[in-house]
N, C-alpha and C positions, 0 to 999 in steps of 0.2 A: 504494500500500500504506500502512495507515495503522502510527504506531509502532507502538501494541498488539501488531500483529505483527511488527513490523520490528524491534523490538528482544528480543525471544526467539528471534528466528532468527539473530543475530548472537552467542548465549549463546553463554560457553566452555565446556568440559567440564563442568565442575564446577556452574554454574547450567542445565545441561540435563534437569535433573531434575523434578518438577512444581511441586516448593515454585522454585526457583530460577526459574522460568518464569513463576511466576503474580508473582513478585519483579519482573520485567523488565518485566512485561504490565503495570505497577501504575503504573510510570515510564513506558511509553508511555503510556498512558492520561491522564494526566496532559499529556501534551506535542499529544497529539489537541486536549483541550480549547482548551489556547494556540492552536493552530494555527487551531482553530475559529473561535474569538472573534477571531481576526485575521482570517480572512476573511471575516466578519461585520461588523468594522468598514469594512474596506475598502467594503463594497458600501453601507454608508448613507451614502458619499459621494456615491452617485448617488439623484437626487430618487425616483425608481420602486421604491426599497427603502429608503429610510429611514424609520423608525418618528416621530413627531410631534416629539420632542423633538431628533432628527437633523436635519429637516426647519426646528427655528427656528436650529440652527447654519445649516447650508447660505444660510437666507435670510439670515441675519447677515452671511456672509459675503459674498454679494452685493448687500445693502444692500436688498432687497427686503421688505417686510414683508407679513405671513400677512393677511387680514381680518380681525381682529376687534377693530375698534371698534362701541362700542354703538349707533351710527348704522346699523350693518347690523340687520335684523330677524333673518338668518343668517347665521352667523357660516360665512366660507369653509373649505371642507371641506380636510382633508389631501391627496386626491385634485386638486381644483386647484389647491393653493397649489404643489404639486410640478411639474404641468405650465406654472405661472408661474416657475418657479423653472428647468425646465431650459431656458425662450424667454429667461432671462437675459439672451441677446447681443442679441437683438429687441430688447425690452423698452429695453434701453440705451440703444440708438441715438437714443430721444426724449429722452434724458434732454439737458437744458439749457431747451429750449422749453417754451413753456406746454404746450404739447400731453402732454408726459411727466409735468408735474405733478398736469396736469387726471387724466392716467390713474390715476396712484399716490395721489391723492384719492377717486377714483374706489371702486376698489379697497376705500378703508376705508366705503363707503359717503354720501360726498359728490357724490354726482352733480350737484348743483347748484350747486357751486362753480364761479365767475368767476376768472379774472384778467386785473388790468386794468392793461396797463403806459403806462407815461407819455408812449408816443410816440401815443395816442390810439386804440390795438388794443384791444378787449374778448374776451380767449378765453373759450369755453365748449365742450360739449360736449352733441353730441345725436345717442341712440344708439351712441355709442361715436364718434364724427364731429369732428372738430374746426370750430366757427362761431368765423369773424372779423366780429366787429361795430367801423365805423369809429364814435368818439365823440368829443368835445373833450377837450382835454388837459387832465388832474384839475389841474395844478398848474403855471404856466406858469414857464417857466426850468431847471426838474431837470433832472439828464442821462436821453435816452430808457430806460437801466439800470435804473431805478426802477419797481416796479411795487406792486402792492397787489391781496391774495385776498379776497374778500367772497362775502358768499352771498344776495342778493336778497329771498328766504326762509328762514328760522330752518329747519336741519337737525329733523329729526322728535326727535331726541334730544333738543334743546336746547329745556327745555321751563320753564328757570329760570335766564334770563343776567343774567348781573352782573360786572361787571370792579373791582375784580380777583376770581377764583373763589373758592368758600371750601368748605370738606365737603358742601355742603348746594345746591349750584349745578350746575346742568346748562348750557352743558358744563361739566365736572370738569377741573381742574389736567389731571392724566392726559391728558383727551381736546385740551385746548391744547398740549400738550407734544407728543404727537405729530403732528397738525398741523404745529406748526413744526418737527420732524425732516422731513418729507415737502418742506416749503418748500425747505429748507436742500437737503436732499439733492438734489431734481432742479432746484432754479432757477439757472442759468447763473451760474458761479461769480464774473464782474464782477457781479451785478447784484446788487441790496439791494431787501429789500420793505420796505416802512410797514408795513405790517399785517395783521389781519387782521380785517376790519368783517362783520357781520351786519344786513340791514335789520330792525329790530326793530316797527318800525310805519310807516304812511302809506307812499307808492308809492314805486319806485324811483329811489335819486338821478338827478338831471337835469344835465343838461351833461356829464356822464362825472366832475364832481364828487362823489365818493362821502362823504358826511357834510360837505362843505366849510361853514364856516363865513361868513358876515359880518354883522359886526357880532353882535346878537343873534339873527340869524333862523337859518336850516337851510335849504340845499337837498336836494330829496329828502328822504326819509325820516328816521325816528329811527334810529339807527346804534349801535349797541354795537361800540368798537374793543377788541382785542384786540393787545398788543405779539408783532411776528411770532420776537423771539426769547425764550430764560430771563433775558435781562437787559433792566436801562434803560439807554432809550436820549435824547436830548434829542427826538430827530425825529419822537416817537410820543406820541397819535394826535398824522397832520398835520395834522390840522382844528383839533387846539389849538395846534399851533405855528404854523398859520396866522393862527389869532386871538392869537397870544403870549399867552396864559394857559399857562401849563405850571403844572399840579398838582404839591402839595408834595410827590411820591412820583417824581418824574421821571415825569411824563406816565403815572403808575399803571402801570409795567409791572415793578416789583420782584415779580412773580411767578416 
């Protein structure tokens, strides 16, 4: 029964009359409405009824994020992000391993995203598949914890790189920044990344040295480093810390 009626039928004498009834009806009605909107909140706790804006709490809260970086040509619908969001406990279970990073890259439209950790594993990802590629170790001595994401080919977005980003640069601050939410959040909480490299010209680095420096030459390709956090750090890129040039900005990653 809702108030509107519940409470005119609990009238005393005196408000059982029409004015006294439509008085009580006024004040239920009123208590409907709260009652409503409470059980309306309640139910956009679940992904299958939440309205778009419930849906970016929900993923907040589970650390998942919606697709839509501009690396997608479409932007993920509400209708999947919900059904991402109630496989939550799935979903989870990869989180540490490359394999949960490559997927949660994946997701923003990075399918062609590498990582490459230092005990000489290259992950990737094909058709939703995880490929282990064995390759020489980027950097001899580090602890195996050390890894580094790169992209072989410049994402379709990235159509104007320059480190550090500026208004006028593809990828955009924004699109580094979340990148490295995505690193941070699924990469195994020992472990530390270098960066984050795009091959920008000529073939894929060689040796599993990705940008490595010596002396004046380049192995592999032209390399555009990206520092994998919002701060500097002395260790980034390690191509220059390899060649001990560190630029006057700490290895330009004060972005």
């Amino acid at each position: 029964m809702s108030y509107a009626k519940y409470e005119p039928a609990l009238a005393q004498t005196p408000l059982q009359d029409p004015y006294g009834q439509a008085f009580l009806r006024a004040f239920g009605l009123v208590k409907d409405a709260y009652a409503l909107q409470a059980r309306v909140a309640t139910s956009y706790r679940f992904p299958d009824f939440a309205p778009p804006d419930a849906l970016a709490a929900i993923g907040a809260e589970r650390l998942i994020d919606q697709g839509n970086d501009p690396q997608l040509a479409t932007p993920e619908t509400s209708a999947a992000y919900a059904a991402r969001l109630k496989d939550a406990w799935n979903i989870w279970l990869k989180g540490g391993p490359a394999w949960g990073m490559l997927i949660a890259l994946a997701a923003q439209g990075y399918t062609g995203a590498h990582v490459l950790q230092q005990n000489g594993i290259d992950f990737s990802l094909s058709g939703g598949n995880l490929v282990m590629t064995t390759v020489p170790v980027f950097r001899p001595g580090d602890p195996f914890s050390r890894f580094l994401v790169y992209f072989p080919t410049a994402p379709s977005s990235w159509t104007n790189i320059a480190n550090p980003p500026t208004s006028s640069t593809l990828p955009s601050l924004g699109e580094l920044r979340k990148l490295r939410r995505i690193i941070a959040l699924w990469k195994p909480a020992c472990a530390l990344c270098y960066g984050i490299g795009v091959v920008t010209s000529g073939g894929p680095a060689s040796w599993g040295q990705v940008g490595a420096q010596w002396g004046t030459g380049h192995w592999g390709g032209s390399i555009t480093w990206f520092s994998a956090t919002n701060y500097a750090t002395w260790d980034f890129p390690f191509a220059d810390a390899w060649n001990g040039t560190l630029p006057g900005t700490w290895d330009n990653a004060a972005v």
